[in-house]
MDAnalysis code that builds the backbone (N, CA, C; Angstrom):
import MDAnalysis as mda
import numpy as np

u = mda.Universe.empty(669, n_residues=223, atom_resindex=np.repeat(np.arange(223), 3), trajectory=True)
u.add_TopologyAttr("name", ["N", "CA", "C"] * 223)
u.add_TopologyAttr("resid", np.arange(1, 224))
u.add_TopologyAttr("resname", ["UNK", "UNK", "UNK", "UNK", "UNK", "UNK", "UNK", "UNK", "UNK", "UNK", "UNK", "UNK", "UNK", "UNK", "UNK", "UNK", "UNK", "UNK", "UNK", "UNK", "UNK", "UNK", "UNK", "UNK", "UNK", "UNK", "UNK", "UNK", "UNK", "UNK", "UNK", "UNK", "UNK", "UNK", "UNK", "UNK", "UNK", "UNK", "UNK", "UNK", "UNK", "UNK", "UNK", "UNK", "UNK", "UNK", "UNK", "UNK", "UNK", "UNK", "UNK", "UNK", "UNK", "UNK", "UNK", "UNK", "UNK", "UNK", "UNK", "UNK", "UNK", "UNK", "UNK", "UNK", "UNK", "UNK", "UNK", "UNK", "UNK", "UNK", "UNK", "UNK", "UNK", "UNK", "UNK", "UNK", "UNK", "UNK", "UNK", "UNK", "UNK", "UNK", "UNK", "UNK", "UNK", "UNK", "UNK", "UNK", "UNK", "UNK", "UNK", "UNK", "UNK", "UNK", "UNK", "UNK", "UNK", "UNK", "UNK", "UNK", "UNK", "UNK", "UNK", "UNK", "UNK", "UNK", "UNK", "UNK", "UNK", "UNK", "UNK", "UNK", "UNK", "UNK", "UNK", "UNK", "UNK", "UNK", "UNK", "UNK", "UNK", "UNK", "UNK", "UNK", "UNK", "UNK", "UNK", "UNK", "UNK", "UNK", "UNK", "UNK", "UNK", "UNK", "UNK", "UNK", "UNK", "UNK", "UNK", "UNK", "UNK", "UNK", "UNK", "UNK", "UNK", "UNK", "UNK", "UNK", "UNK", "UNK", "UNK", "UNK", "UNK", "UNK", "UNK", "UNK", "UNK", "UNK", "UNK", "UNK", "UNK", "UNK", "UNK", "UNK", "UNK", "UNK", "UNK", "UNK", "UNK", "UNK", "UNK", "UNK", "UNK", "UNK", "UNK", "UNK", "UNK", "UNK", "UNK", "UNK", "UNK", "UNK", "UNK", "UNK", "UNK", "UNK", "UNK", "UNK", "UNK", "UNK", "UNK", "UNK", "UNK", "UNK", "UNK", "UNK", "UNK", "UNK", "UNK", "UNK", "UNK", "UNK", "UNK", "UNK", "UNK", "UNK", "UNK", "UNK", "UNK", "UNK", "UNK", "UNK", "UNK", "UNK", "UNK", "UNK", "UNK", "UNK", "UNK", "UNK", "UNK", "UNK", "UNK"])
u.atoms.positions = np.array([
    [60.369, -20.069, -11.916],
    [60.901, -19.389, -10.727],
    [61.475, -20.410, -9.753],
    [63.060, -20.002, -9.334],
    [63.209, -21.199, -8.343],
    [62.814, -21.311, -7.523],
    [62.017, -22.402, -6.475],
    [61.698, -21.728, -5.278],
    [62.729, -21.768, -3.961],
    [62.070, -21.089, -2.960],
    [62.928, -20.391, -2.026],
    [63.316, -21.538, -0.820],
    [64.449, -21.470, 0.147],
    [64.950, -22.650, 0.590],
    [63.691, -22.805, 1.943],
    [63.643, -24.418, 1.862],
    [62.502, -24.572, 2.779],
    [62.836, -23.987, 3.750],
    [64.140, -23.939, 4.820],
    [64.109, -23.159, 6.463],
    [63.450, -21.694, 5.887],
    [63.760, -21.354, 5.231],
    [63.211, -20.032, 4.574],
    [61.248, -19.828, 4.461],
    [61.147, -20.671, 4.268],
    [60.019, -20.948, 4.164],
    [58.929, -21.784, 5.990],
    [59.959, -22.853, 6.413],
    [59.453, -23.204, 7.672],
    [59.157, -21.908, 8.863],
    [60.749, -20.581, 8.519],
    [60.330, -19.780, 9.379],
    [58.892, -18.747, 9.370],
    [58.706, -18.888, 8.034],
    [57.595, -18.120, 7.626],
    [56.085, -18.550, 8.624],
    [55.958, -20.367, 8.212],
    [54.517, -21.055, 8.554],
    [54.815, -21.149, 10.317],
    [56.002, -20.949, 11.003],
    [56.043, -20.551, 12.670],
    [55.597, -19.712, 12.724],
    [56.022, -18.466, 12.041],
    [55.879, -17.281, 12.692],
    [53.665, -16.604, 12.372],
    [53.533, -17.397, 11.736],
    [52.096, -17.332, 11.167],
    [51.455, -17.878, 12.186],
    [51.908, -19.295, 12.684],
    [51.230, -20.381, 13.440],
    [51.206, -19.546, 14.924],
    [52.264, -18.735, 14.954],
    [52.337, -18.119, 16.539],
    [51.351, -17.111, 16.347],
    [51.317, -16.049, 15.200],
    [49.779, -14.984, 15.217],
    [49.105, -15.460, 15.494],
    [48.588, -16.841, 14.770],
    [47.546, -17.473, 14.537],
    [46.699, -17.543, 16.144],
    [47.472, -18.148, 16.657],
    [47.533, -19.145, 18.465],
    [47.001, -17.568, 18.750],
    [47.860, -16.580, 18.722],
    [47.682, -15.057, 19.856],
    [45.854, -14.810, 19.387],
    [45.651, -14.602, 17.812],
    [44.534, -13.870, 17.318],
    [43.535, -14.795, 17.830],
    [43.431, -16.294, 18.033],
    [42.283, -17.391, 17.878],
    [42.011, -17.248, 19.470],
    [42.869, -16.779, 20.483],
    [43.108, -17.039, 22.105],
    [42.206, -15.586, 22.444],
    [42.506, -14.422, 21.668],
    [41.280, -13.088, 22.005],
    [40.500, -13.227, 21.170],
    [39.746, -13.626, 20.367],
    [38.744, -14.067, 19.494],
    [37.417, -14.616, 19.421],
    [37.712, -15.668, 19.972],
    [36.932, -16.714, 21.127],
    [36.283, -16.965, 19.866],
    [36.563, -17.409, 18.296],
    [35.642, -17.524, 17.321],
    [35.040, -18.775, 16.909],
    [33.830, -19.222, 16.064],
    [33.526, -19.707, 16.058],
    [34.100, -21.236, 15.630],
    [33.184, -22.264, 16.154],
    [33.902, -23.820, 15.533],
    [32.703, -24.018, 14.809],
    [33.313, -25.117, 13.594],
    [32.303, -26.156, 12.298],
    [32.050, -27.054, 13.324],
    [30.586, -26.853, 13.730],
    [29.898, -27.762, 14.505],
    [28.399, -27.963, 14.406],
    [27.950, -28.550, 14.577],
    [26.371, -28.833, 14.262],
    [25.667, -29.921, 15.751],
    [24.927, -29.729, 16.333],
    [24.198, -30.537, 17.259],
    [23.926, -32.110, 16.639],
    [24.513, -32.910, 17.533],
    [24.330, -34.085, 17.106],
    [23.781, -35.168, 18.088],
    [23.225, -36.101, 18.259],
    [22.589, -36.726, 19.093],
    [23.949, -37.709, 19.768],
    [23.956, -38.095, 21.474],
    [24.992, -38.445, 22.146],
    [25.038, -39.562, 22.184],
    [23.888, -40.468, 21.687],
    [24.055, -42.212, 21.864],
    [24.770, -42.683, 20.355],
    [25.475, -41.700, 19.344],
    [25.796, -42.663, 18.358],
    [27.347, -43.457, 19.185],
    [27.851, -43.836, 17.765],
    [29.526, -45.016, 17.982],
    [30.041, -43.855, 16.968],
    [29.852, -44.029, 15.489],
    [30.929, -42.630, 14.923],
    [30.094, -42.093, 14.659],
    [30.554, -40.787, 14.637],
    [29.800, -39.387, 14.273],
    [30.392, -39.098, 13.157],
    [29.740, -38.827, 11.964],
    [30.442, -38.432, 10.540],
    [29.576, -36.998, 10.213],
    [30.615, -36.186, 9.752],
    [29.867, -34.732, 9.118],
    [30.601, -34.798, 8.080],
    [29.425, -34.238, 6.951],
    [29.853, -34.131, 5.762],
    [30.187, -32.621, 5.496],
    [30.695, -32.268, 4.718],
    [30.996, -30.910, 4.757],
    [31.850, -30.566, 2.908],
    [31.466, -29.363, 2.959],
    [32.764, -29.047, 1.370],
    [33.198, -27.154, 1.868],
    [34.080, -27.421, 2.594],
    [34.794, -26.037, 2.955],
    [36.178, -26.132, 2.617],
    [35.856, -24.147, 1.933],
    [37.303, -24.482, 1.795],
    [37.794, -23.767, 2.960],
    [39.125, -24.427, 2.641],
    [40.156, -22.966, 3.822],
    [40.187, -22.075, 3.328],
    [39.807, -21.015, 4.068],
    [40.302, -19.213, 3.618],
    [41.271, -18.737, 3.976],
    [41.343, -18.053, 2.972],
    [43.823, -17.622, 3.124],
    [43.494, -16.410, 4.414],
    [44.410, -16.843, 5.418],
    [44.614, -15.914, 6.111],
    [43.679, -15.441, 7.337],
    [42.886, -16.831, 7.374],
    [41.627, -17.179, 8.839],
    [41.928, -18.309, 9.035],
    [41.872, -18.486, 10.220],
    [41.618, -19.799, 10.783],
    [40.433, -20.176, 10.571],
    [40.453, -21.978, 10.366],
    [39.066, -22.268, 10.084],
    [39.120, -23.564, 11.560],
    [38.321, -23.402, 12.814],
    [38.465, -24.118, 13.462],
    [37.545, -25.454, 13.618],
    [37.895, -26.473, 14.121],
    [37.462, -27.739, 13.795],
    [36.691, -28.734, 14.906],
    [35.130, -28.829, 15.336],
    [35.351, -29.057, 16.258],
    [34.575, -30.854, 15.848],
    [35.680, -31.740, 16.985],
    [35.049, -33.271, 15.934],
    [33.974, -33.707, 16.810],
    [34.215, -33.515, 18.167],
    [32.659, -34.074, 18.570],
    [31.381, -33.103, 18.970],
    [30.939, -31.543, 17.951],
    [30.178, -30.956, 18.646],
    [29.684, -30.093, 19.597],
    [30.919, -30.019, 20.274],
    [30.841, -29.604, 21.645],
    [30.708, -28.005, 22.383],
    [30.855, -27.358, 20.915],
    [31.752, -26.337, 21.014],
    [32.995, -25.666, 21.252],
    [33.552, -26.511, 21.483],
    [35.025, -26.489, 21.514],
    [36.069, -27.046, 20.384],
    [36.595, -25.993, 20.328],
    [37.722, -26.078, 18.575],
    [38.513, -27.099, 19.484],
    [39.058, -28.427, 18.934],
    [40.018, -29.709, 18.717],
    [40.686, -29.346, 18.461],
    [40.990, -28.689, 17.230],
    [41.679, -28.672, 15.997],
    [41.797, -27.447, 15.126],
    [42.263, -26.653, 14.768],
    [42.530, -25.353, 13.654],
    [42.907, -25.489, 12.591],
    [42.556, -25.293, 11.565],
    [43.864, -25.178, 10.128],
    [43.991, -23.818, 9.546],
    [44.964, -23.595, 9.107],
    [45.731, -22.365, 8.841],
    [46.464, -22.921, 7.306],
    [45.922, -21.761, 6.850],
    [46.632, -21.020, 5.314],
    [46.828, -20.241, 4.462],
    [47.728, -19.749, 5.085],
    [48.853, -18.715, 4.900],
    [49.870, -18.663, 3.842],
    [50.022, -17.246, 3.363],
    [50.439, -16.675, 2.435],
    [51.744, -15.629, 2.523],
    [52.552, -15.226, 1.618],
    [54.173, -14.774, 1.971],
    [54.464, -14.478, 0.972],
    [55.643, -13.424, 1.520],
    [55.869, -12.823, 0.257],
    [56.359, -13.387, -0.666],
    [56.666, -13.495, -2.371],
    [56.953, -13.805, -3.189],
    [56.504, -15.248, -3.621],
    [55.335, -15.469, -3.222],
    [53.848, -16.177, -3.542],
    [54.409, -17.291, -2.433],
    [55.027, -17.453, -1.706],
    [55.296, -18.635, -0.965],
    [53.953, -18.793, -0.059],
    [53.178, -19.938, 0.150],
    [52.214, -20.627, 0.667],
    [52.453, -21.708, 2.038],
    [51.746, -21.298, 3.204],
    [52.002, -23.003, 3.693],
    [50.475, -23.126, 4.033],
    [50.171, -24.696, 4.756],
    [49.082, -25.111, 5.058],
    [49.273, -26.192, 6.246],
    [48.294, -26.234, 7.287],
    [48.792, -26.503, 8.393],
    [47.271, -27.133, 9.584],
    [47.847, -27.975, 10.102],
    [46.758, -28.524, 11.191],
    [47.518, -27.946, 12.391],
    [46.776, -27.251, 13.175],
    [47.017, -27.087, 15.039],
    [46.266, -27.360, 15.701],
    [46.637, -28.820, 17.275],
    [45.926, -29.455, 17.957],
    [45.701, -28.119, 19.171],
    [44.516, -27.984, 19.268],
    [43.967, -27.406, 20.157],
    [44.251, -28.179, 21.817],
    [44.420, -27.500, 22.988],
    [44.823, -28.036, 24.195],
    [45.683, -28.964, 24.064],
    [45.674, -30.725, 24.721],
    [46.484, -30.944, 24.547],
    [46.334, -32.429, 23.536],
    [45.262, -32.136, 22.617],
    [44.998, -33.072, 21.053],
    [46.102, -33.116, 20.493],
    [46.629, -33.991, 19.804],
    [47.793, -34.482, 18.766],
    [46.902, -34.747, 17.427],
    [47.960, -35.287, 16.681],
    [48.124, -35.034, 14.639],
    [48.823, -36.403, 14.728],
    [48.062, -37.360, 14.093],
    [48.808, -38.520, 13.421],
    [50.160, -37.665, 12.644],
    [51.304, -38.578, 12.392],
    [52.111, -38.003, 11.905],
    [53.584, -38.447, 12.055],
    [54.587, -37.584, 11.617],
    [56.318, -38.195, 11.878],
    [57.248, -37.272, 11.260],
    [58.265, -37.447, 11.827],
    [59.937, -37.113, 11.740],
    [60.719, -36.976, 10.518],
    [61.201, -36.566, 9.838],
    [62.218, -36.962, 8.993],
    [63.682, -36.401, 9.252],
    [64.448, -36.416, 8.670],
    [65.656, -35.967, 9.403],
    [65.791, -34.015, 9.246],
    [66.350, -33.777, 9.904],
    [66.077, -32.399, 10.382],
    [65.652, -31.329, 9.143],
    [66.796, -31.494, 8.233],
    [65.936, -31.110, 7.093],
    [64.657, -30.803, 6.511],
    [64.052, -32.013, 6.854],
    [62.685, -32.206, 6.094],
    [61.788, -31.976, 7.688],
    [62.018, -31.963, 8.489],
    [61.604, -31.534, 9.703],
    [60.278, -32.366, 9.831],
    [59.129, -32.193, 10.632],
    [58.273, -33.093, 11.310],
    [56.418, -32.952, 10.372],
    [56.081, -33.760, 10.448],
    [54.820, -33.656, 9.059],
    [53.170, -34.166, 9.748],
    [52.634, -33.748, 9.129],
    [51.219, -34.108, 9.643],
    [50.655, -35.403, 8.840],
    [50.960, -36.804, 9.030],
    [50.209, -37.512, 7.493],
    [49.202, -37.192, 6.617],
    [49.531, -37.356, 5.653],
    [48.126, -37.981, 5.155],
    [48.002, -39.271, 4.523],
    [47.273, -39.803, 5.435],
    [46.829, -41.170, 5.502],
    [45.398, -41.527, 4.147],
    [45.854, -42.432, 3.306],
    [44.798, -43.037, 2.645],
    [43.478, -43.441, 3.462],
    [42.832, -43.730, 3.021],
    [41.242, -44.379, 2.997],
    [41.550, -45.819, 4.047],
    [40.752, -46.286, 4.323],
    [40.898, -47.852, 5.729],
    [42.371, -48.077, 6.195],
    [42.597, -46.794, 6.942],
    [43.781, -46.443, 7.514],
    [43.143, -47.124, 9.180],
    [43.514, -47.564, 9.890],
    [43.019, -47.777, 11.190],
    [43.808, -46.787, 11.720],
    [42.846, -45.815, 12.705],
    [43.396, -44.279, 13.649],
    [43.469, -44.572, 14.934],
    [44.346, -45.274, 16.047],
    [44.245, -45.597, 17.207],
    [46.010, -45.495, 17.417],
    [45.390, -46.698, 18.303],
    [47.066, -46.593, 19.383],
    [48.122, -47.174, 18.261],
    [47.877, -47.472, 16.513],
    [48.906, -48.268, 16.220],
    [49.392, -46.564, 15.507],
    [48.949, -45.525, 15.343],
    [49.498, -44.428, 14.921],
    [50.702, -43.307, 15.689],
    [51.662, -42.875, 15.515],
    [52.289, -42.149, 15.935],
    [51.511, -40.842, 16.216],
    [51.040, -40.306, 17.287],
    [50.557, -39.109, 17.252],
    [51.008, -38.052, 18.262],
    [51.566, -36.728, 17.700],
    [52.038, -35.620, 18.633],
    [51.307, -34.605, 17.984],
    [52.114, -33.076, 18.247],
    [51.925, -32.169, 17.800],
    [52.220, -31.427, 16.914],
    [51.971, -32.493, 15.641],
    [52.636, -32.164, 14.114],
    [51.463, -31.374, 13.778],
    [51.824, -30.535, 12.532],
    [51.149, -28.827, 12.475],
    [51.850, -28.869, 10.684],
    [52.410, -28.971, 10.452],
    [52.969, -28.829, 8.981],
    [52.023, -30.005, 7.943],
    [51.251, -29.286, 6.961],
    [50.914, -30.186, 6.038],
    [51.478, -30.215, 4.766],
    [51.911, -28.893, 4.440],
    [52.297, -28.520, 2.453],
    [53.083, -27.479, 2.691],
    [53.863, -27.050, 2.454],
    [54.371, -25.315, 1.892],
    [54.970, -25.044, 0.896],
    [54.836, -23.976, -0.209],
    [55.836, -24.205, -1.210],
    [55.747, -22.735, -1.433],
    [56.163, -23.059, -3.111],
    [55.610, -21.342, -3.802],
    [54.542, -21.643, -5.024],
    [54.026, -20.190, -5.330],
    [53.264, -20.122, -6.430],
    [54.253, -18.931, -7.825],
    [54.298, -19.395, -8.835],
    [54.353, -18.017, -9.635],
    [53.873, -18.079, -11.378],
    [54.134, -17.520, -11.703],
    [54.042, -17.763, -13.121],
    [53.848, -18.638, -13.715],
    [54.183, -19.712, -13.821],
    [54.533, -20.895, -14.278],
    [53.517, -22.127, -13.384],
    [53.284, -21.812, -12.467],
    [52.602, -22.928, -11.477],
    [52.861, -22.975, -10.134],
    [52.553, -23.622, -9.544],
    [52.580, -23.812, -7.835],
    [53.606, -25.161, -7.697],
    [54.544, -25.127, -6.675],
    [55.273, -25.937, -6.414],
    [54.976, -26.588, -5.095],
    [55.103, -27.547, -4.376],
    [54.425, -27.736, -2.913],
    [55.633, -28.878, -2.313],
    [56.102, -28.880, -1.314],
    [56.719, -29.849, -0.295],
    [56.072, -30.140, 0.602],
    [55.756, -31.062, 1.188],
    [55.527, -32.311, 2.376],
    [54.005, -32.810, 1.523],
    [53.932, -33.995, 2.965],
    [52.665, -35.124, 2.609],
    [51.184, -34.436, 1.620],
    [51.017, -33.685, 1.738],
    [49.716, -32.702, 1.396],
    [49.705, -32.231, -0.254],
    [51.060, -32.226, -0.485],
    [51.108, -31.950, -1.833],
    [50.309, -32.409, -2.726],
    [49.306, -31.743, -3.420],
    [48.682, -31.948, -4.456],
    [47.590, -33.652, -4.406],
    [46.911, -33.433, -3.495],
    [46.726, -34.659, -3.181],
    [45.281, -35.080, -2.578],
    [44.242, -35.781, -3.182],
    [43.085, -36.061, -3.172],
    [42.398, -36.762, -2.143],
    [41.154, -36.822, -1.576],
    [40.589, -38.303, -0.675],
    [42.065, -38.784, 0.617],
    [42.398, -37.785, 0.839],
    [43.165, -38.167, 2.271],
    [43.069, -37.717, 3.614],
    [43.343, -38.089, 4.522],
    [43.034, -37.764, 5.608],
    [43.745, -37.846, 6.774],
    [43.629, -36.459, 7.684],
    [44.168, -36.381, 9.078],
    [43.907, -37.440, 10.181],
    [45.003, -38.047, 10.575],
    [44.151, -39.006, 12.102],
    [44.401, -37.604, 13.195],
    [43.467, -38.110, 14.262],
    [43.758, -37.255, 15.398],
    [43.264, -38.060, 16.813],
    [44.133, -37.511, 17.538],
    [43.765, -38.166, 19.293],
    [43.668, -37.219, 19.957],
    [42.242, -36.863, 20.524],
    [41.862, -35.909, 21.363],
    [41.042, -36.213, 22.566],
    [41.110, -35.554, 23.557],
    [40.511, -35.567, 24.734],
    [38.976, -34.934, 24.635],
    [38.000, -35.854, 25.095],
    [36.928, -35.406, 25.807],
    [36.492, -35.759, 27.052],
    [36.324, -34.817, 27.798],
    [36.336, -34.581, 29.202],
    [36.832, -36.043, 30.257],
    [38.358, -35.462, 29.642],
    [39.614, -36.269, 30.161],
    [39.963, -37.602, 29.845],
    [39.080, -38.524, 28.692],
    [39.476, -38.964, 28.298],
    [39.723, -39.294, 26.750],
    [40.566, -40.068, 26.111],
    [41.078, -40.281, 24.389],
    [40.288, -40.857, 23.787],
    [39.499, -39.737, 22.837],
    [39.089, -40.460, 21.274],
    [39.730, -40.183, 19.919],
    [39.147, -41.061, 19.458],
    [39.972, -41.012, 17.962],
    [39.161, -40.066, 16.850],
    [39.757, -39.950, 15.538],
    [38.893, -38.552, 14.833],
    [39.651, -38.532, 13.399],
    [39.161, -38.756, 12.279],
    [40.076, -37.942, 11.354],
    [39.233, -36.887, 10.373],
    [39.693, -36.534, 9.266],
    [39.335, -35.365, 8.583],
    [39.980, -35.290, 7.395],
    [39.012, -35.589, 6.084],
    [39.353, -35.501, 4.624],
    [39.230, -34.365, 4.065],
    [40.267, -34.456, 3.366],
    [40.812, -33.141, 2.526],
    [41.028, -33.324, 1.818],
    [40.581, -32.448, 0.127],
    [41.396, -32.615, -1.273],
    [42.309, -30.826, -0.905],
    [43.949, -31.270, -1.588],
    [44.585, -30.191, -1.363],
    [44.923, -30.475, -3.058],
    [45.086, -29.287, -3.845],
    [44.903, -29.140, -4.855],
    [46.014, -27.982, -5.676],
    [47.111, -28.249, -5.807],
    [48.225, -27.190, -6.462],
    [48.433, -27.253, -7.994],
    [47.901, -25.639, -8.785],
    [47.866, -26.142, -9.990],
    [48.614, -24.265, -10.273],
    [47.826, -23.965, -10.774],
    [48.438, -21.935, -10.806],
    [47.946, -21.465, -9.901],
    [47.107, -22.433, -9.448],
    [46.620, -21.324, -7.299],
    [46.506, -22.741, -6.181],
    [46.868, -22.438, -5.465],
    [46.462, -23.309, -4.110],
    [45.176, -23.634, -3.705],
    [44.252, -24.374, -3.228],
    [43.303, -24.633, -2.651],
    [43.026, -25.758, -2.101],
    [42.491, -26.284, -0.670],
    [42.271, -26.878, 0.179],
    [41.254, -27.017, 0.369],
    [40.219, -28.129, 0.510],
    [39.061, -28.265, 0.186],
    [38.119, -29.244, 1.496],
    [38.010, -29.231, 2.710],
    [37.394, -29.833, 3.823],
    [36.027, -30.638, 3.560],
    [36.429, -32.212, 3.208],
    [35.119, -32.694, 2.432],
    [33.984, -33.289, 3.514],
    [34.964, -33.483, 4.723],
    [34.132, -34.279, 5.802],
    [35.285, -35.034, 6.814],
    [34.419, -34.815, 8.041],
    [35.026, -35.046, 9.193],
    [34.323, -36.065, 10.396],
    [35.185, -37.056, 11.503],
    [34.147, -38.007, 12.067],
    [35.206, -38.219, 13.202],
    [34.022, -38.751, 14.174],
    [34.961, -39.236, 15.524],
    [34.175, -40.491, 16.131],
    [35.383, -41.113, 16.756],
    [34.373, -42.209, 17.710],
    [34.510, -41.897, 18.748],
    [33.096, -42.278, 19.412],
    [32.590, -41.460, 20.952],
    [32.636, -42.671, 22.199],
    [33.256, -43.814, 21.134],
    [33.676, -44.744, 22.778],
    [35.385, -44.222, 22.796],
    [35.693, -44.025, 24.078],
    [37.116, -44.127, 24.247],
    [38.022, -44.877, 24.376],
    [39.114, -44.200, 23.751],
    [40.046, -45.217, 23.184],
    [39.978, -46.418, 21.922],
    [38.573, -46.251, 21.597],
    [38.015, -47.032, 20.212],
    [38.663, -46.535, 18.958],
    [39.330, -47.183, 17.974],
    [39.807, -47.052, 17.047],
    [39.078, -46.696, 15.846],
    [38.888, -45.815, 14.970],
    [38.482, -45.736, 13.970],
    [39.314, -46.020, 12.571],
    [37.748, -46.433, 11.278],
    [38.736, -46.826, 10.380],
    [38.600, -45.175, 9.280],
    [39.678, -44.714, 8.940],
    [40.064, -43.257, 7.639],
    [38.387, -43.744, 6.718],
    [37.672, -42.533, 6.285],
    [36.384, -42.985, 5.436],
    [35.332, -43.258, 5.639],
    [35.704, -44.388, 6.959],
    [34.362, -45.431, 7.361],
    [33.652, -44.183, 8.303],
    [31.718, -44.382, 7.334],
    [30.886, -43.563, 7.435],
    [29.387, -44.213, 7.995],
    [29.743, -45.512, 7.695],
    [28.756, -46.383, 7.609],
    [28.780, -47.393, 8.808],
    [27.836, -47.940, 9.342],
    [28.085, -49.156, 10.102],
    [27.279, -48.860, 11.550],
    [27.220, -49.896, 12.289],
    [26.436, -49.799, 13.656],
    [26.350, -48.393, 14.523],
    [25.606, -47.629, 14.635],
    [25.645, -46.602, 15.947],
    [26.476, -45.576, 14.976],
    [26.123, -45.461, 13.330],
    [26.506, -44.583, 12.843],
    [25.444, -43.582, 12.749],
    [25.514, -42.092, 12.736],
    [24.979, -40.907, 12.566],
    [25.900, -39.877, 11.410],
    [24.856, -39.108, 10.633],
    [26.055, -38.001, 9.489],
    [25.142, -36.824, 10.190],
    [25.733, -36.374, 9.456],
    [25.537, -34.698, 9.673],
    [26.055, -33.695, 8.651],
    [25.703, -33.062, 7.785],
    [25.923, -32.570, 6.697],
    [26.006, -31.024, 7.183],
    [27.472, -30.414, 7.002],
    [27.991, -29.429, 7.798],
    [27.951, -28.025, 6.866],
    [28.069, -28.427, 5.520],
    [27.514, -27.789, 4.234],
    [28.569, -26.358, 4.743],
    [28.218, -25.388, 4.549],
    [29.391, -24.243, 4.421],
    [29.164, -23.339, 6.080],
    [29.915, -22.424, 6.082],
    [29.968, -21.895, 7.470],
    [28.902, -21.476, 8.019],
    [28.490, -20.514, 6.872],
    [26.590, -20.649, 7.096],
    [25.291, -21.428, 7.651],
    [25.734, -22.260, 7.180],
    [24.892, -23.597, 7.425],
    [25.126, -24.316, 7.936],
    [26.204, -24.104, 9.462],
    [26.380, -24.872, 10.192],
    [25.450, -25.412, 11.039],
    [24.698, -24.352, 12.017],
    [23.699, -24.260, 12.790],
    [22.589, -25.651, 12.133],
    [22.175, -26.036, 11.308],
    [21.741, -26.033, 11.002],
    [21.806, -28.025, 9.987],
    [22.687, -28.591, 10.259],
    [22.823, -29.676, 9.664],
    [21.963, -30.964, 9.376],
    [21.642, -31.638, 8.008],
    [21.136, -32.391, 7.703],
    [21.359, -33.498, 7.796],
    [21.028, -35.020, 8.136],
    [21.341, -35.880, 8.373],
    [21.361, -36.460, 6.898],
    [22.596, -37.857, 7.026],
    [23.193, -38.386, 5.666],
    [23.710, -39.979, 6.140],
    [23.649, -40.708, 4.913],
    [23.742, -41.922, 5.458],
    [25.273, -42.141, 4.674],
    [26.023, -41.250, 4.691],
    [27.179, -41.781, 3.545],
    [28.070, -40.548, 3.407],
    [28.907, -40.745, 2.334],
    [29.532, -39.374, 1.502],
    [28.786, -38.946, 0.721],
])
């Protein structure tokens, strides 16, 4: 099946991303968060969620109760798929540009990526979109089919910038699936974190396990 032209497809993951924003704003629904103690340096949660087609799954990196972060994945007619990070208030998405065409992308950054001031970060929201049919799943941008990588992010806590990212296996074979393996932030500001790093001084885990079992998290010294 050929697939369908990306603007064809970009207008689709807007017009989703704008429900999305209206439904999550009367909702007031829950964030992946677990109580964590306030004297660590990074905070790491382990976690294996997937995204569910057609909910927001919101993201919160330091605890707080407050969603950072959203991801969205969404579905269209004639199996077309996208998948997507949205910075909550006014949090940014490591990320970049390509020429209008290929329009603006969320990275995904390998493993001892350093996440600070040397990253480009705005309000990139696009991770993958393609189609599915018969034959297999097709996927465009960074996210495509793609293992052990991870979101940087720069977000505000109470007014000032920390750093944060979030590993994902995204997985396109005859179905789509997105897979949330674990997520971490550093709680000095403006401190740089390294993509992975779980381990090390004034580290704490937290094992976030499925939506269920949020309340409720186990401490972990690792992945």
């Amino acid at each position: 099946m050929k697939p369908r032209p990306i603007a064809k497809l970009r207008e689709t993951l807007e017009q989703r991303l704008t429900a999305y924003a209206i439904v999550a704003s009367a909702s007031g629904m829950g964030v992946l968060a677990c109580s964590l103690p306030a004297s660590a340096k990074v905070v790491y949660t382990k976690a294996h969620q997937e995204l569910p087609v057609e909910t927001p799954l919101p993201l919160d990196l330091n605890h707080d109760g407050i969603a950072d972060f959203s991801f969205y994945f969404g579905v269209g007619s004639y199996g077309s798929f996208a998948i997507s990070i949205t910075p909550e208030q006014t949090n940014h998405v490591a990320g970049y540009c390509q020429h209008l065409s290929e329009g603006c992308w969320a990275s995904a950054l390998h493993p001892d990526v350093r996440v600070g001031l040397n990253q480009r970060f705005g309000p990139y929201s696009d991770m993958v979109f393609g189609e599915c049919s018969s034959s297999g799943c097709n996927g465009f941008g960074p996210w495509d089919n793609v293992q052990h990588r991870y979101l940087g992010f720069e977000f505000s806590v109470k007014g000032k910038v920390h750093y944060g990212w979030a590993r994902l296996n995204v997985t396109l074979r005859h179905t789509v699936s997105a897979v949330l393996t674990g997520y971490a932030y550093e709680t000095v500001p403006n401190k740089p974190l390294v993509t992975g790093k779980t381990k090390g001084p004034g580290f704490v885990g937290q094992d976030a396990g499925t939506l269920g079992r949020l309340a409720r998290g186990t401490s972990t010294t690792g992945d």
